[in-house]
BAFIKE-75415 format. One line per field, with one value per atom (N, C-alpha, C, O, CB): residue number from 1; residue in three letters; atom name; x, y, z. Coordinates in pm, whole numbers. Glycine has a CB too. Example, Ala and Ser with C-alpha at 12.3 -4.5 7.8 and 13.67 -1.06 7.14 Angstrom:
// residues 2
num <- [1,1,1,1,1,2,2,2,2,2]
residuo <- [ALA,ALA,ALA,ALA,ALA,SER,SER,SER,SER,SER]
atomo <- [N,CA,C,O,CB,N,CA,C,O,CB]
c1 <- [1319,1230,1320,1424,1131,1285,1367,1290,1341,1408]
c2 <- [-569,-450,-330,-332,-447,-225,-106,3,114,-60]
c3 <- [780,780,780,846,905,708,714,787,804,572]
END
This chain:
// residues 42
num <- [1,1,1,1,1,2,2,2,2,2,3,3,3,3,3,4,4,4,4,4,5,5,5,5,5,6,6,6,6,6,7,7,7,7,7,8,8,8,8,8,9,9,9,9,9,10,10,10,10,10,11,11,11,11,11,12,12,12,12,12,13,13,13,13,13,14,14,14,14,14,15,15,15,15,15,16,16,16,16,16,17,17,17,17,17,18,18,18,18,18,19,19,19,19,19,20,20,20,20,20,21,21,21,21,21,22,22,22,22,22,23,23,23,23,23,24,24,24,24,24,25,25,25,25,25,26,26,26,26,26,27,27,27,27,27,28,28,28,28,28,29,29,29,29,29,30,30,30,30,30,31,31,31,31,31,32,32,32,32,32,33,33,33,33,33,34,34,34,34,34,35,35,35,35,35,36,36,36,36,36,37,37,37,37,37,38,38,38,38,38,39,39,39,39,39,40,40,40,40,40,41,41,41,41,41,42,42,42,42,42]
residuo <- [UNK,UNK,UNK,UNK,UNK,UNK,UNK,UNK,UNK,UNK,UNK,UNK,UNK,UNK,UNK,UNK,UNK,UNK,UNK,UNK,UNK,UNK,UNK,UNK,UNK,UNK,UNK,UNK,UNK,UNK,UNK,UNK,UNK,UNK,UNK,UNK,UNK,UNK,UNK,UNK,UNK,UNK,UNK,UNK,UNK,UNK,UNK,UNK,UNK,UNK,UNK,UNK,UNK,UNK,UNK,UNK,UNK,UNK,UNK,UNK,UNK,UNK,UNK,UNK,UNK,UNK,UNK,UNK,UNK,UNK,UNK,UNK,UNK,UNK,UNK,UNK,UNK,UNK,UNK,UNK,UNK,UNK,UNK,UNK,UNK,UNK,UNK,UNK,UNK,UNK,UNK,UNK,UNK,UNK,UNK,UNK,UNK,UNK,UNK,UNK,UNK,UNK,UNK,UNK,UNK,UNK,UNK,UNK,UNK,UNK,UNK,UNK,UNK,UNK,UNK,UNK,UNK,UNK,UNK,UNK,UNK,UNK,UNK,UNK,UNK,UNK,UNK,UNK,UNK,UNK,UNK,UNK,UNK,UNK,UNK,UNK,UNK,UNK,UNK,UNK,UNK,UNK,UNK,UNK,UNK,UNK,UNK,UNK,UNK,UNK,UNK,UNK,UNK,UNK,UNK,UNK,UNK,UNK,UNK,UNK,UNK,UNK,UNK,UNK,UNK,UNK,UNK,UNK,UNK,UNK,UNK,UNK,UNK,UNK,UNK,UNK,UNK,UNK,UNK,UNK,UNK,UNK,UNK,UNK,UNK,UNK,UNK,UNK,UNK,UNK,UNK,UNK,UNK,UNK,UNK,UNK,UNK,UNK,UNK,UNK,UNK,UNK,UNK,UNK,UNK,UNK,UNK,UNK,UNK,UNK]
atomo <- [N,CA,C,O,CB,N,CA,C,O,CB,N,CA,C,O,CB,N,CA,C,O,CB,N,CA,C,O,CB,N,CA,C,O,CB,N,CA,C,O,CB,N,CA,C,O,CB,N,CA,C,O,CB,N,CA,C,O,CB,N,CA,C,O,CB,N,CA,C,O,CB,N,CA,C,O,CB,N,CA,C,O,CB,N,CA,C,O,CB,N,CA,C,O,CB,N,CA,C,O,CB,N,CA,C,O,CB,N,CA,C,O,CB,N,CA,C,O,CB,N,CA,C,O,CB,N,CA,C,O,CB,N,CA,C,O,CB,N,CA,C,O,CB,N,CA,C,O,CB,N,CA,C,O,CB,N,CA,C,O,CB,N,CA,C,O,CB,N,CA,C,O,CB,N,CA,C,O,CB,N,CA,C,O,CB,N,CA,C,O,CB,N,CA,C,O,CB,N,CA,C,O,CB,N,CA,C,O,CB,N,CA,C,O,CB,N,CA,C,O,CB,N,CA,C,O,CB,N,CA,C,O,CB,N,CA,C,O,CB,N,CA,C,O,CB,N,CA,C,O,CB]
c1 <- [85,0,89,190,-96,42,135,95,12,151,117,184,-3,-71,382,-29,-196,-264,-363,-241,-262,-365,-373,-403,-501,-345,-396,-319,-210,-325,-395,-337,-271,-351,-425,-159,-136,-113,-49,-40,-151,-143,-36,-3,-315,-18,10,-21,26,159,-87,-147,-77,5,-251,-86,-21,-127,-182,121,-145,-217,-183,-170,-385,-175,-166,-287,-278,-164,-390,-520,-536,-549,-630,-540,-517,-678,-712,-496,-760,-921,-941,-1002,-1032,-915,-895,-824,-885,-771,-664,-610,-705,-717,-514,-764,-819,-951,-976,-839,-994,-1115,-1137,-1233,-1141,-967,-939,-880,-866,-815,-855,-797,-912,-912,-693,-1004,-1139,-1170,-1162,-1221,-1219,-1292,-1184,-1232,-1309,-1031,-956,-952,-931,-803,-973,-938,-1049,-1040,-847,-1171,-1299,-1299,-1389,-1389,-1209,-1194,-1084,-999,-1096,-1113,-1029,-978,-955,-1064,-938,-814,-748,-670,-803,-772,-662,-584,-655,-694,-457,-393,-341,-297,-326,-336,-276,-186,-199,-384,-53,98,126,204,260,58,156,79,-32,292,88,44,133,173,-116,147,208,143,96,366,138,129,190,111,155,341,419,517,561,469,524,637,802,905,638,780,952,990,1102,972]
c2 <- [-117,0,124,132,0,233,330,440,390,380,551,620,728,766,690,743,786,682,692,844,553,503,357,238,654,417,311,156,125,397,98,-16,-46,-26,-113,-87,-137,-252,-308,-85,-337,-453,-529,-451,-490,-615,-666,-803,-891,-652,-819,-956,-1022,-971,-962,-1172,-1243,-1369,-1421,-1263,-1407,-1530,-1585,-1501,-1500,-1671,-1760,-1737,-1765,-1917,-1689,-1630,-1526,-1442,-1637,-1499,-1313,-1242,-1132,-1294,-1391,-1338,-1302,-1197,-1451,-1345,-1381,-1217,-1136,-1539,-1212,-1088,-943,-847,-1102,-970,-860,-871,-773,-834,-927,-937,-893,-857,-1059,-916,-893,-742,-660,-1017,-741,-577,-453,-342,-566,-510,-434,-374,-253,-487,-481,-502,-419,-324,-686,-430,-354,-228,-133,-409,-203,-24,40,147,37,0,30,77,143,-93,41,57,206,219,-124,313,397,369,482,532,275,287,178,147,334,103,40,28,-5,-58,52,52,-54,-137,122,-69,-200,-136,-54,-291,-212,-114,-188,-146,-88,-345,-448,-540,-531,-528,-604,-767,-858,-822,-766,-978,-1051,-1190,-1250,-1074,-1228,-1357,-1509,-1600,-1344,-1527,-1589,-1492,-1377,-1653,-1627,-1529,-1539,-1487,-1641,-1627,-1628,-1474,-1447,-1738]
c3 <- [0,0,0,71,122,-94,-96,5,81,-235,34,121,109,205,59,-18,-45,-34,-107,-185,40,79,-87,-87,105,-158,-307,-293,-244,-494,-341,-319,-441,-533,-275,-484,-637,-658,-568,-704,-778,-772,-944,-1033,-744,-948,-1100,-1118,-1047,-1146,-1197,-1235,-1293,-1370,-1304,-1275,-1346,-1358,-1260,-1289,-1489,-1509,-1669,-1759,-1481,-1686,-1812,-1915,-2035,-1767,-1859,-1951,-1981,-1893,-1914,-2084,-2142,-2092,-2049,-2385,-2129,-2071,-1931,-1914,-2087,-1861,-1721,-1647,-1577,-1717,-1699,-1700,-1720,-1645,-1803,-1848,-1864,-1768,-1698,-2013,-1765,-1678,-1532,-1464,-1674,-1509,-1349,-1346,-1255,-1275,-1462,-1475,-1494,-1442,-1623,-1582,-1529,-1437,-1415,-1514,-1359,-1205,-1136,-1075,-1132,-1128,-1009,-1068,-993,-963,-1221,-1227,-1241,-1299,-1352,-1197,-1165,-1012,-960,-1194,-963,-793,-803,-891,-692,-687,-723,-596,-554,-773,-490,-452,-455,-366,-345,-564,-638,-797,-892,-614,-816,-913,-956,-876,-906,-1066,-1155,-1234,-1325,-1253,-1159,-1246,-1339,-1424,-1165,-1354,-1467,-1505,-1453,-1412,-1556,-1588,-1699,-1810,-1654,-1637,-1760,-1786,-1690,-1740,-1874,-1892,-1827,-1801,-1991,-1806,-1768,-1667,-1668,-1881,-1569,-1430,-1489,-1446,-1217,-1602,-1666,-1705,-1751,-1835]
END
């Protein structure tokens, strides 16, 4: 949690649907941020 309270997050899932889906829903929330996402943790 940063220092204004926001929470930030980065997704990681093997489903691009899934990703985006979850990336929706959290940047619909205003005190949470989504700094990243990837597909694979390699």
């Amino acid at each position: 949690m940063r220092e204004d309270g926001k929470i930030t997050v980065f997704l990681l899932d093997d489903h691009e649907v899934v990703r985006r889906g979850v990336h929706e829903l959290l940047a619909s929330e205003p005190d949470i941020e989504v700094v990243g996402e990837a597909g694979t943790a390699a």
